[in-house]
LOZA-213894 format. One record per residue: x, y negated, z negated of N, C-alpha, C in turn; residue in one letter. Coordinates in pm, whole numbers, padded with zeros to 5 digits, always signed. Layout:
<atoms>
XYZXYZXYZA ...
</atoms>
This chain:
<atoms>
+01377-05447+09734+01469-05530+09658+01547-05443+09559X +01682-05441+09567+01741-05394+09434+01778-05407+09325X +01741-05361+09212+01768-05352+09105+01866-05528+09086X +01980-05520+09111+02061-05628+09089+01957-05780+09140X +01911-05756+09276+01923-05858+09314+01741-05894+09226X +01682-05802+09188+01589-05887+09115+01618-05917+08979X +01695-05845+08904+01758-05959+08791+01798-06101+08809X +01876-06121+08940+01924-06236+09025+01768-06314+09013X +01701-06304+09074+01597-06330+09120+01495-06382+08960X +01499-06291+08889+01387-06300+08735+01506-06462+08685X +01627-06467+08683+01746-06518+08583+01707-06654+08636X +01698-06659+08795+01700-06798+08885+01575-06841+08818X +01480-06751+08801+01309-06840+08804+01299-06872+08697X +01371-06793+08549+01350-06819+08394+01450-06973+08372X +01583-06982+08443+01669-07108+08450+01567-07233+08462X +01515-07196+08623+01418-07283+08685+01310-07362+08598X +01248-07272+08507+01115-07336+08423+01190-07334+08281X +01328-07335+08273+01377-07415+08181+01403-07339+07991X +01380-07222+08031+01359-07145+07939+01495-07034+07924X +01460-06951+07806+01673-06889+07794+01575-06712+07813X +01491-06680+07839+01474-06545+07858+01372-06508+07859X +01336-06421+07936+01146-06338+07959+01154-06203+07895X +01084-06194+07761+01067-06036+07749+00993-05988+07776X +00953-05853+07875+00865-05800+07919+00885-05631+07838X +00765-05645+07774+00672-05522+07683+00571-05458+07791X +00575-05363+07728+00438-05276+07777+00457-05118+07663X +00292-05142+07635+00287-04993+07566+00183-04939+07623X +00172-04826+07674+00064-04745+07769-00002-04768+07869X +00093-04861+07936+00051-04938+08069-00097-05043+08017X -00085-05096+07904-00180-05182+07859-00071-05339+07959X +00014-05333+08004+00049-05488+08059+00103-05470+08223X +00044-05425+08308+00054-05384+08454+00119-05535+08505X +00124-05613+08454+00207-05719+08520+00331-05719+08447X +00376-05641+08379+00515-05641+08338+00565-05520+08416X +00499-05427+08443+00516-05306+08552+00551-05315+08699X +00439-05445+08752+00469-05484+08841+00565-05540+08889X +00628-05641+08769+00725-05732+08799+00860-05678+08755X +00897-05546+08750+00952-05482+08721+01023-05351+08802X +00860-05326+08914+00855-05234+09018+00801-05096+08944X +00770-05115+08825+00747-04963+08758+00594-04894+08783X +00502-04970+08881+00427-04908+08889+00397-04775+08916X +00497-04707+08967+00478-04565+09010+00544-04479+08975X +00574-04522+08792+00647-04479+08708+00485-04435+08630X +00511-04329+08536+00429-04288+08411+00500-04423+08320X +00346-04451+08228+00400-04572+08167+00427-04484+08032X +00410-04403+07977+00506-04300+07846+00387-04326+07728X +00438-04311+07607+00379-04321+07520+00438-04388+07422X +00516-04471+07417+00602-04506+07312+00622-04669+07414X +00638-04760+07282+00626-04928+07340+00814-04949+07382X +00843-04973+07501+00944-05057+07557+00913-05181+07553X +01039-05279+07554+01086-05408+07614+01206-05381+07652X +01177-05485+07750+01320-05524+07849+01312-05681+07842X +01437-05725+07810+01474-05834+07798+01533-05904+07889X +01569-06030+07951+01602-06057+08079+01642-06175+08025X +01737-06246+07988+01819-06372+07966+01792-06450+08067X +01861-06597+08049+01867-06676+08172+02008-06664+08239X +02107-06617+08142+02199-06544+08249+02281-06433+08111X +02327-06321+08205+02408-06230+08075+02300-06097+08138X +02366-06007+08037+02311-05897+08047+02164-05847+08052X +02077-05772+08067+01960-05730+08001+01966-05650+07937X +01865-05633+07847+01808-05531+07732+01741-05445+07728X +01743-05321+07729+01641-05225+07735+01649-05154+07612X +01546-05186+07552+01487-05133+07426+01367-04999+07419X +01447-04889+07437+01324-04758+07441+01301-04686+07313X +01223-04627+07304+01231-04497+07170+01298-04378+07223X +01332-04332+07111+01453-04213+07103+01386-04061+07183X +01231-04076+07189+01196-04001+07262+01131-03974+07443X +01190-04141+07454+01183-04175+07598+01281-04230+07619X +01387-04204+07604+01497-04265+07618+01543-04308+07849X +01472-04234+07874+01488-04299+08022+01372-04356+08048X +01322-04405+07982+01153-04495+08036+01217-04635+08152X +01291-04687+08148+01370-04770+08221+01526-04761+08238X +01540-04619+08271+01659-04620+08372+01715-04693+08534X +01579-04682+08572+01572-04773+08698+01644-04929+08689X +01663-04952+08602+01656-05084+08532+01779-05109+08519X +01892-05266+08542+02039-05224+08508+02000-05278+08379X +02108-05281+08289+02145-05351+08110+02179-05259+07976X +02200-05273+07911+02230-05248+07757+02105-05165+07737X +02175-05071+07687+02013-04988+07658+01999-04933+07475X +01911-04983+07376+01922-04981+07256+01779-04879+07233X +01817-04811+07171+01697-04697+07141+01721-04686+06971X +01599-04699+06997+01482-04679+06773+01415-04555+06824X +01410-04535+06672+01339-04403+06638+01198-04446+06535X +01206-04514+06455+01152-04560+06353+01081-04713+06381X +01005-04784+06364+00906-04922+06310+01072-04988+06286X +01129-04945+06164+01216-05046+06119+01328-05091+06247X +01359-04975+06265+01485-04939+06378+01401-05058+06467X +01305-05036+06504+01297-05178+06629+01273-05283+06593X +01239-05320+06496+01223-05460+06410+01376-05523+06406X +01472-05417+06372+01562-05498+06346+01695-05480+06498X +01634-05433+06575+01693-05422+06698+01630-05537+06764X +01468-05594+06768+01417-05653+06822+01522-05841+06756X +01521-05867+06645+01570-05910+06571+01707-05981+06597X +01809-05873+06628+01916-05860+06635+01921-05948+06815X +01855-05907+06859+01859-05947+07053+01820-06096+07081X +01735-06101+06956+01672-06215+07036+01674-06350+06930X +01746-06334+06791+01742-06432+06681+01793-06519+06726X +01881-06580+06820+01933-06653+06902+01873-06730+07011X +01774-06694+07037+01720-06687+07203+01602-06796+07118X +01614-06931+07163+01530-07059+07112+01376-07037+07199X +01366-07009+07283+01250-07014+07367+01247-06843+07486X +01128-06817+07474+01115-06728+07583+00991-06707+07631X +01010-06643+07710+00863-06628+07798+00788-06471+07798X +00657-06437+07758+00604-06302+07739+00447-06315+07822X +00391-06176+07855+00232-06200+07895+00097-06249+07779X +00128-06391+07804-00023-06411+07675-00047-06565+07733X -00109-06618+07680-00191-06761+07689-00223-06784+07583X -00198-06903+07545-00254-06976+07413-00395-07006+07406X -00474-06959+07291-00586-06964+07280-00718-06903+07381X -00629-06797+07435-00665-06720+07531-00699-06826+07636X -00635-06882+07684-00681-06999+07792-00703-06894+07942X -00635-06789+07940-00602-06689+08076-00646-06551+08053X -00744-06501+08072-00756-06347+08038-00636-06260+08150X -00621-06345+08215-00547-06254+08331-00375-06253+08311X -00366-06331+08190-00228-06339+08149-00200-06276+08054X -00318-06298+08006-00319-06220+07855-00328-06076+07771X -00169-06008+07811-00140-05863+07818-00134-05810+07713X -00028-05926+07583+00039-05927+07503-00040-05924+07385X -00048-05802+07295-00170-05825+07170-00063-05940+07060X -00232-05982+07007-00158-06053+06922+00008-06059+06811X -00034-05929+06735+00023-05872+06670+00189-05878+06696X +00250-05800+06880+00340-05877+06874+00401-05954+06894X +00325-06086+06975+00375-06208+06965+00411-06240+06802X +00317-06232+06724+00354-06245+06573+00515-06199+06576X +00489-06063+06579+00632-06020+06549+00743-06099+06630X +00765-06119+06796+00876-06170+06820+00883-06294+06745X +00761-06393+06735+00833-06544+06662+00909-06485+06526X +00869-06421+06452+00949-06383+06321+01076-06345+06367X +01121-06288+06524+01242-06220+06517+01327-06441+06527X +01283-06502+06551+01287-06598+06596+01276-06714+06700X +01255-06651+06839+01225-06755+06923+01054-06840+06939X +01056-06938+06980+00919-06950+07046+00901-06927+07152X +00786-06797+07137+00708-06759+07272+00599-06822+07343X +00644-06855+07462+00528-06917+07563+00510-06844+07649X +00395-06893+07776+00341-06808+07862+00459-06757+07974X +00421-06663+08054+00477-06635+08154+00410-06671+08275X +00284-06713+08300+00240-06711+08372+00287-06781+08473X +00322-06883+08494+00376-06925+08643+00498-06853+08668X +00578-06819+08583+00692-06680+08609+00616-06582+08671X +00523-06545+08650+00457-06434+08696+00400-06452+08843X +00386-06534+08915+00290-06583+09031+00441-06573+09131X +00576-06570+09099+00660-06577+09184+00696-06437+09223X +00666-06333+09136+00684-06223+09162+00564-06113+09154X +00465-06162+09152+00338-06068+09195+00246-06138+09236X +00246-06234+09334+00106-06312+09362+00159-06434+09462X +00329-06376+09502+00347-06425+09653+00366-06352+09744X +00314-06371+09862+00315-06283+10007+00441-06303+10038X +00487-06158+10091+00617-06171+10173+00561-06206+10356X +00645-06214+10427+00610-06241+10572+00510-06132+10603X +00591-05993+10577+00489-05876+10650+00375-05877+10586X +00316-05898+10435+00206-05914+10370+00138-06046+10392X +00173-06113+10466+00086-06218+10542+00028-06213+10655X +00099-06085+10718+00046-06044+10901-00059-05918+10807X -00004-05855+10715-00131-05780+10700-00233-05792+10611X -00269-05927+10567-00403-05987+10554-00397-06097+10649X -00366-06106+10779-00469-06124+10857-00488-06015+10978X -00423-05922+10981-00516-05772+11028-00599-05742+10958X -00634-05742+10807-00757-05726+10759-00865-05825+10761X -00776-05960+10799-00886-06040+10854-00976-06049+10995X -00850-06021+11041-00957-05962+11181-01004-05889+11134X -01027-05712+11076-01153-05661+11073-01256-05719+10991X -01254-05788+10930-01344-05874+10802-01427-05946+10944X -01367-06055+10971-01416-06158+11073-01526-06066+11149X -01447-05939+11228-01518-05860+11317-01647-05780+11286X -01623-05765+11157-01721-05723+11099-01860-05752+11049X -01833-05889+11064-01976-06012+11062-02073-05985+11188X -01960-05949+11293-02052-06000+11415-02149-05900+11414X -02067-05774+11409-02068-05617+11401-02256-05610+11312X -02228-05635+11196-02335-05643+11103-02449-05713+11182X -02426-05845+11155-02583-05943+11258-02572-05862+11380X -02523-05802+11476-02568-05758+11603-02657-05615+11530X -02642-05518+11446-02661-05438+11367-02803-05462+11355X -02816-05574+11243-02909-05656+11220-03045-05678+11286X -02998-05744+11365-03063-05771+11548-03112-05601+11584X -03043-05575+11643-03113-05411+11714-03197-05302+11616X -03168-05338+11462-03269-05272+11378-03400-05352+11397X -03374-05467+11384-03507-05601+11371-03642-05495+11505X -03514-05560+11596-03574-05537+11765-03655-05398+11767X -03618-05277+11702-03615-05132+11732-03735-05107+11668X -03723-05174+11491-03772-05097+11394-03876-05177+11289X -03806-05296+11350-03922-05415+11260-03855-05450+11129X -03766-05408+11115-03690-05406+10990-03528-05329+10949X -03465-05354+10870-03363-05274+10795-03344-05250+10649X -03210-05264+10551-03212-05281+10446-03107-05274+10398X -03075-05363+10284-02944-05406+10264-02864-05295+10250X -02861-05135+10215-02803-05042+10214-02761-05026+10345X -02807-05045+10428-02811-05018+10584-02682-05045+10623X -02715-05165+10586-02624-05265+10627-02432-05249+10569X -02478-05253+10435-02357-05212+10354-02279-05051+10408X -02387-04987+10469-02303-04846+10474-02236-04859+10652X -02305-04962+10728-02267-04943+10835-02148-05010+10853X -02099-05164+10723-02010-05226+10730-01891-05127+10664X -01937-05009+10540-01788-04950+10556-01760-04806+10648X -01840-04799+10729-01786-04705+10839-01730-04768+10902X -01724-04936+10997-01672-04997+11051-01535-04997+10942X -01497-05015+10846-01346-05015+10765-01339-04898+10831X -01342-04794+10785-01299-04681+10789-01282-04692+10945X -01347-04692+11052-01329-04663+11185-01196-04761+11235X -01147-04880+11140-01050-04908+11117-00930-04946+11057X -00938-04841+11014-00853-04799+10897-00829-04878+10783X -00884-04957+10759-00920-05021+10595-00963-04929+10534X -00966-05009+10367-01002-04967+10278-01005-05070+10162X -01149-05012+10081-01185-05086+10012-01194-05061+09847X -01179-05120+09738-01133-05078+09594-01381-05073+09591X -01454-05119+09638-01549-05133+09659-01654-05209+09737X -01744-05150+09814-01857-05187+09938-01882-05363+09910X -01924-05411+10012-01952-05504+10009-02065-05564+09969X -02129-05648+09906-02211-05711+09892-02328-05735+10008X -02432-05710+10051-02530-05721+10131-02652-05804+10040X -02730-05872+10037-02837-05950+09925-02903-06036+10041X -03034-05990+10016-03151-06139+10127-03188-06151+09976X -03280-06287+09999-03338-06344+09877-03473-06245+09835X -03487-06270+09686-03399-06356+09581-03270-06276+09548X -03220-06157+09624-03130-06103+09507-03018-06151+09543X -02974-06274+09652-02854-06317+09688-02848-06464+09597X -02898-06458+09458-02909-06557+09363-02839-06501+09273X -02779-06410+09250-02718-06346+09126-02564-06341+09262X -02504-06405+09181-02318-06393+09277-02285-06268+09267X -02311-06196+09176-02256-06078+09205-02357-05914+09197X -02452-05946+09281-02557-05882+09293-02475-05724+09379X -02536-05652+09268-02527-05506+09331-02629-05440+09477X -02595-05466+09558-02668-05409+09647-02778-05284+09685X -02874-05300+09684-02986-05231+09710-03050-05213+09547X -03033-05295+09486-03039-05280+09317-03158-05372+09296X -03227-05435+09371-03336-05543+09402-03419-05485+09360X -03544-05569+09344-03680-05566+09379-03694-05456+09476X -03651-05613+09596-03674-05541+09720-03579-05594+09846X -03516-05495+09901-03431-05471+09938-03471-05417+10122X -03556-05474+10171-03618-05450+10301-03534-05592+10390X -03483-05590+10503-03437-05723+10577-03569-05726+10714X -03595-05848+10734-03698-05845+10796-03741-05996+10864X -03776-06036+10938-03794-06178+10977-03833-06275+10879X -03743-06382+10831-03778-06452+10733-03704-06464+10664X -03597-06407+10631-03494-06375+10589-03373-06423+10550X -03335-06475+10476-03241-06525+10423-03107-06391+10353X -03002-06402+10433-02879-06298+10389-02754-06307+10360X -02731-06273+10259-02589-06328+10214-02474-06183+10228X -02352-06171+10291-02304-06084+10314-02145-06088+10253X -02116-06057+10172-01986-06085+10104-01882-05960+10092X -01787-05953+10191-01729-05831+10228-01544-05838+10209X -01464-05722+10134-01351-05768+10104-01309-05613+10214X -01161-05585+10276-01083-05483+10280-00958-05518+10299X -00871-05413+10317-00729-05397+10331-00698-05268+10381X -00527-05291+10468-00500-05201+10518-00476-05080+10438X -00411-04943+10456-00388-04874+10370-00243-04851+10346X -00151-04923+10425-00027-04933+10369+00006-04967+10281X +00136-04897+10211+00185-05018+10062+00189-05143+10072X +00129-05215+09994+00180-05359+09985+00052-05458+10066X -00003-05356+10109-00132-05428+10185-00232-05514+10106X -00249-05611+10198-00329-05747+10128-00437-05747+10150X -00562-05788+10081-00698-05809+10127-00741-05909+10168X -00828-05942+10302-00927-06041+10335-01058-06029+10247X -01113-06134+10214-01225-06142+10116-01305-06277+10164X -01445-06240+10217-01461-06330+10299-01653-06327+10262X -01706-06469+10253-01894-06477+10263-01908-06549+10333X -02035-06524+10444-02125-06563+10544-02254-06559+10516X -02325-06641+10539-02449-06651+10568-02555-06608+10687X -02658-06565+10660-02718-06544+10801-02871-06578+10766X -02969-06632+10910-03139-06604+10856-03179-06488+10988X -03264-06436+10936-03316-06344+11010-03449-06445+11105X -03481-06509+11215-03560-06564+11260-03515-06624+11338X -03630-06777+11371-03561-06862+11522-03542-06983+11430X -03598-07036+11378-03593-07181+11305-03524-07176+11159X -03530-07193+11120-03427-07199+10999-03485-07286+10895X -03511-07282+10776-03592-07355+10672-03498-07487+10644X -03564-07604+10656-03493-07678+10588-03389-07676+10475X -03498-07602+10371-03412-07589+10233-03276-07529+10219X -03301-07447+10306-03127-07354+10324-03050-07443+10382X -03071-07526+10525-02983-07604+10578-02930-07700+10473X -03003-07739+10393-02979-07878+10310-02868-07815+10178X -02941-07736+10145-02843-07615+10051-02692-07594+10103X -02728-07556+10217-02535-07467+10269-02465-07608+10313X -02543-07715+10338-02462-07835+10381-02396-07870+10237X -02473-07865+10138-02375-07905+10025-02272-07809+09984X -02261-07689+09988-02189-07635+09974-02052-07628+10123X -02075-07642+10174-02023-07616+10311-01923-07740+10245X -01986-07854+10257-01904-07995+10194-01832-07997+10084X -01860-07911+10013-01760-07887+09840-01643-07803+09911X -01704-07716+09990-01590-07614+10061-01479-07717+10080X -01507-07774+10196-01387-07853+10296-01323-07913+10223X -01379-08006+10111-01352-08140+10047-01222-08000+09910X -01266-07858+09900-01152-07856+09871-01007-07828+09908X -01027-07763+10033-00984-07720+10133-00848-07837+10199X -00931-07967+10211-00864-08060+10198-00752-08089+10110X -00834-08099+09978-00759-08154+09841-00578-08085+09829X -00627-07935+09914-00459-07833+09937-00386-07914+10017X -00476-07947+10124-00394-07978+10257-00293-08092+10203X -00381-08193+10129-00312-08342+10127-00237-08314+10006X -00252-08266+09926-00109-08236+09782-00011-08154+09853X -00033-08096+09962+00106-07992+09990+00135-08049+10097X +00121-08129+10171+00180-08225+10312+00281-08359+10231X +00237-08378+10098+00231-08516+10011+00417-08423+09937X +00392-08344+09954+00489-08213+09869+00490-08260+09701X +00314-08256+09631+00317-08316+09534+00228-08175+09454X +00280-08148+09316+00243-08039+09243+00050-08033+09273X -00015-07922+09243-00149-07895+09255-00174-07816+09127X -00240-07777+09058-00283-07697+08981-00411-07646+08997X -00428-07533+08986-00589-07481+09029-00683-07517+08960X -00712-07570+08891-00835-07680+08784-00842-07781+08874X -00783-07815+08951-00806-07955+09006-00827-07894+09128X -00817-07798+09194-00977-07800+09341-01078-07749+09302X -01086-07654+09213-01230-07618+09093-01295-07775+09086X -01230-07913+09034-01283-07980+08980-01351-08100+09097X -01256-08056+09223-01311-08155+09331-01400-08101+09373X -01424-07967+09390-01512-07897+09445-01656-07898+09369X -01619-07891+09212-01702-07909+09178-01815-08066+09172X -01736-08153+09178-01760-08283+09175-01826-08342+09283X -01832-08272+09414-01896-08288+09557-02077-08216+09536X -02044-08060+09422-02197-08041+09424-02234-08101+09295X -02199-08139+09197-02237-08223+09120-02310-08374+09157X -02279-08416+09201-02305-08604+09311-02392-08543+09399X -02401-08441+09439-02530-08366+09499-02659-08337+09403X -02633-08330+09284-02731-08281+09163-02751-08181+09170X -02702-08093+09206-02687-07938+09193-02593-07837+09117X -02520-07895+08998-02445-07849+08921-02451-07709+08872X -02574-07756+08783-02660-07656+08705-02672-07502+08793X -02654-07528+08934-02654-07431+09021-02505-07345+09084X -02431-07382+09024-02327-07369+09066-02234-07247+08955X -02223-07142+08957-02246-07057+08840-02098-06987+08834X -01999-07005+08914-01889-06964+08899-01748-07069+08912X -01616-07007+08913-01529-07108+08943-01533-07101+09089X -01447-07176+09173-01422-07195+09284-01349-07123+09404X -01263-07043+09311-01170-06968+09392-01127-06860+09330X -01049-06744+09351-00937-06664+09294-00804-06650+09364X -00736-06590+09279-00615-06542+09333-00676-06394+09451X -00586-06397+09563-00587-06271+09624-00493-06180+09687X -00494-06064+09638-00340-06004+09726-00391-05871+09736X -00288-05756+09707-00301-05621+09691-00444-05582+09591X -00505-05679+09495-00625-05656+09484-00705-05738+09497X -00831-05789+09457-00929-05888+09527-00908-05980+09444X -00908-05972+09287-00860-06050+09188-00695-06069+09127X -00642-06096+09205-00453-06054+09169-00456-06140+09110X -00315-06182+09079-00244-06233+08956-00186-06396+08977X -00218-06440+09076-00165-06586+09076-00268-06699+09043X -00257-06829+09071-00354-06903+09024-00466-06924+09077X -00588-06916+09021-00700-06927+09028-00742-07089+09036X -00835-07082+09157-00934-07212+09099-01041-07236+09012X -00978-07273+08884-01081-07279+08766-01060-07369+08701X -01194-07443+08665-01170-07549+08498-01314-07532+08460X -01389-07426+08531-01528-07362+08430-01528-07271+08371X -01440-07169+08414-01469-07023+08323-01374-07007+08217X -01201-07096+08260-01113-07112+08211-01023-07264+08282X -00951-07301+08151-00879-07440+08252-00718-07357+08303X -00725-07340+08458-00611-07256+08495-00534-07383+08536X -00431-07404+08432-00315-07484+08477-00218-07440+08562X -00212-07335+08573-00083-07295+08701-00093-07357+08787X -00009-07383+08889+00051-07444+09023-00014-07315+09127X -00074-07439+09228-00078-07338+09374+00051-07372+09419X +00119-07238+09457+00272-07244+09498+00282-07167+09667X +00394-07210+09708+00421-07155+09825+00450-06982+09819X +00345-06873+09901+00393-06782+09928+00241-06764+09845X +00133-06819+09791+00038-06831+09749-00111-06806+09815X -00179-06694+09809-00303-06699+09908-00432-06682+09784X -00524-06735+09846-00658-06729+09732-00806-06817+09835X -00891-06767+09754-01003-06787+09817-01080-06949+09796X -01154-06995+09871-01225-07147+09823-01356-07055+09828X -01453-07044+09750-01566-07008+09775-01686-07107+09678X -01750-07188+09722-01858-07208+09582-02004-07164+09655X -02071-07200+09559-02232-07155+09605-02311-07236+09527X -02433-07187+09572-02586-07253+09476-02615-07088+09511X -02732-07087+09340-02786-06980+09334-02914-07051+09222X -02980-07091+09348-03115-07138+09264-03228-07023+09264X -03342-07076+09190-03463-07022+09157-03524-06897+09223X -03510-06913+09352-03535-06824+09458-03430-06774+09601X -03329-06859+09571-03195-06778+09683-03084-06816+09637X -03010-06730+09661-02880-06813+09679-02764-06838+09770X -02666-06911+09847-02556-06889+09931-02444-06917+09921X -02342-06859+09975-02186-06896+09928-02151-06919+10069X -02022-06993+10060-01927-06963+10189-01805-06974+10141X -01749-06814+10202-01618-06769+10171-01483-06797+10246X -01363-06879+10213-01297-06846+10336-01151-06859+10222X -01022-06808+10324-00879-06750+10251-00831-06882+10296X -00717-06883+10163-00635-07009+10182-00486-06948+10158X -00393-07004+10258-00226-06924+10251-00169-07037+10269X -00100-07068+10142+00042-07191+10131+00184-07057+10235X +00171-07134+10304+00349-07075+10350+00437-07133+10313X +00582-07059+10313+00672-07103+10246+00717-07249+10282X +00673-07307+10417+00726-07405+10468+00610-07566+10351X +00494-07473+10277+00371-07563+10273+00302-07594+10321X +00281-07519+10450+00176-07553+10556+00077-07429+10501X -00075-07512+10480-00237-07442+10455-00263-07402+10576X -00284-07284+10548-00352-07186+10681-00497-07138+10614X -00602-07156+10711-00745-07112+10642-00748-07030+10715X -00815-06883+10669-00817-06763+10763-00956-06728+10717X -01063-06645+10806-01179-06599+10821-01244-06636+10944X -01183-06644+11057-01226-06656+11182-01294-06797+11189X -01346-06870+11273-01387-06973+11277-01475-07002+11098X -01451-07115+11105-01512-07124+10980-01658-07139+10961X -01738-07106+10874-01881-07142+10898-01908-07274+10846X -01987-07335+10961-02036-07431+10928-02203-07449+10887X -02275-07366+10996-02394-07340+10990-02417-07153+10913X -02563-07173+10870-02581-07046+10857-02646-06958+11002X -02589-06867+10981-02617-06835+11177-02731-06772+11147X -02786-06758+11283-02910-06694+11293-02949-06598+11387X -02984-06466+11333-02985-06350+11379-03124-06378+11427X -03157-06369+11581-03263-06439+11646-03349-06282+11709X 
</atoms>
């Protein structure tokens, strides 16, 4: 995209949500979503604090210090350079005493850690220059946390190897059982990232491998157990993310279940059925608000989802939010399904992908089931992770 046409592009979306301008700051690459949305990632972020200013229509602003004076040349607009504290106070001042409302990286009352770039300090300062500052965050989800076409074919090439990689593992599984009487969750984890590597993925970190109890902690470090032996009896939770290694490449992020045996314990069946059911029921909740073409906010499949294992009486067990955002990293920048860890009011929007995952992580096990959710631009929900699980399979 060039230069012009994403000013075009920032001017349309700031008009859109009704607001007269977005200033985007960054000092020492402390705000990577103003970098991003900017394209400056593969810029040195300098040592000295920029803003760039972006109206709802008119020129932009580039505000550097006198000793980085090209920190945003890339950039078209007015370019005003300070030397001094005062010099930008009253440059900052001068740009924006006019400007009634704008948009910066923060959240009120920290409602968003993932929005929240902007230190206090100068939000303080811009309201004194005069506008009121609000969030950026749904500004932000249009330009770092939607898939273009080709970043939708390549998370689901990483979904095929994800998917493939399940089978890969339980057959794994199986022929250690058969051979050796046993394996171990390291085993397992190292054989799932030679399979990346043998196809050309890559991962920011290994996957999750956990039999009980250590598949009761959601985010259990692998081989970090007690005990860490897989063996008939077995209960396994396998939670595995990669991506291609091209620019722009998206990740599949995906949990399965497995038992090591022939019969299967009640308690687990009765377990993954409730979860399995919070799954769908939110899964759903997308389908019918975006067929309906009626707004969604991610607190509200957090809250259906949650509300299916709740009426189950299993709340207390339920230890995370529901979903994340997912793109170029496992946790990206668009809206989350949450109203436990945080209430994420953003909109699930078209061009939007993120995960449904909940779990129980009781006393002695725990299980999730993972699967990807992609609004296309048309609003049609696509669930990706190969057939979906319904049962926990069983490595016989």
């Amino acid at each position: 995209m060039s230069s012009d046409d994403l000013i075009a592009k920032l001017q349309q979306a700031i008009t859109e949500a009704g607001l007269r301008g977005w200033l985007l700051y960054d000092f020492r690459g402390t705000n990577p979503l103003a970098r991003s949305v900017l394209g400056l990632t593969e810029n040195h972020a300098g040592s000295r604090r920029w803003f760039y200013f972006v109206p709802a229509s008119g020129e932009p602003v580039r505000i550097v210090h006198g000793i980085e004076t090209d920190a945003l040349d890339s950039l078209p607009g007015l370019k005003k350079i300070y030397r001094s504290w005062r010099e930008l106070h009253d440059i900052l001042h001068h740009t924006l005493s006019t400007v009634p409302t704008l948009a910066m990286e923060y959240a009120p009352d920290a409602s968003n850690p993932y929005i929240s770039r902007v230190d206090a300090g100068t939000i303080e300062l811009i309201r004194k220059c005069g506008p009121d500052v609000v969030s950026s965050g749904d500004l932000i989800q249009h330009f770092d946390a939607c898939l273009s076409e080709a970043q939708w074919q390549m998370h689901l090439e990483a979904n095929e190897v994800t998917t493939s990689a399940f089978t890969m593992a339980s057959q794994f599984i199986a022929d250690k059982i058969s051979s050796e009487g046993s394996t171990n969750e390291i085993e397992v984890r190292d054989r799932i990232m030679s399979f990346f590597a043998d196809h050309n993925m890559t991962t920011y970190s290994p996957p999750i491998v956990a039999r009980q109890p250590n598949n009761r902690f959601p985010h259990y470090e692998t081989g970090a157990g007690a005990a860490t032996t897989i063996k008939p009896g077995d209960l396994v939770m396998i939670d595995m993310w990669c991506k291609g290694k091209q620019p722009g490449a998206i990740y599949s992020d995906l949990t399965r279940m497995f038992y090591v045996g022939e019969e299967l314990p009640d308690e687990y069946t009765h377990a993954f059925k409730i979860v399995t059911d919070a799954r769908d029921a939110g899964i759903e909740l997308v389908k019918e608000r975006m067929a309906a073409g009626e707004p969604l906010a991610g607190w509200e499949v957090d809250h259906q989802v949650r509300k299916v294992i709740s009426e189950a009486g299993q709340e207390e067990y339920f230890l995370h939010r529901t979903g994340h955002s997912l793109g170029q990293e496992v946790h990206s920048n668009g809206a989350h399904l949450d109203d436990y860890e945080m209430h994420e009011e953003r909109l699930l929007i078209p061009g939007a992908l993120f995960t449904i995952e909940p779990g129980l992580y009781l006393d002695n096990f725990g299980l999730r089931s993972e699967v990807d959710v992609f609004i296309d631009r048309t609003s049609n929900v696509h669930v990706t992770g190969g057939p979906v699980q319904t049962e926990i399979e069983i490595i016989g």
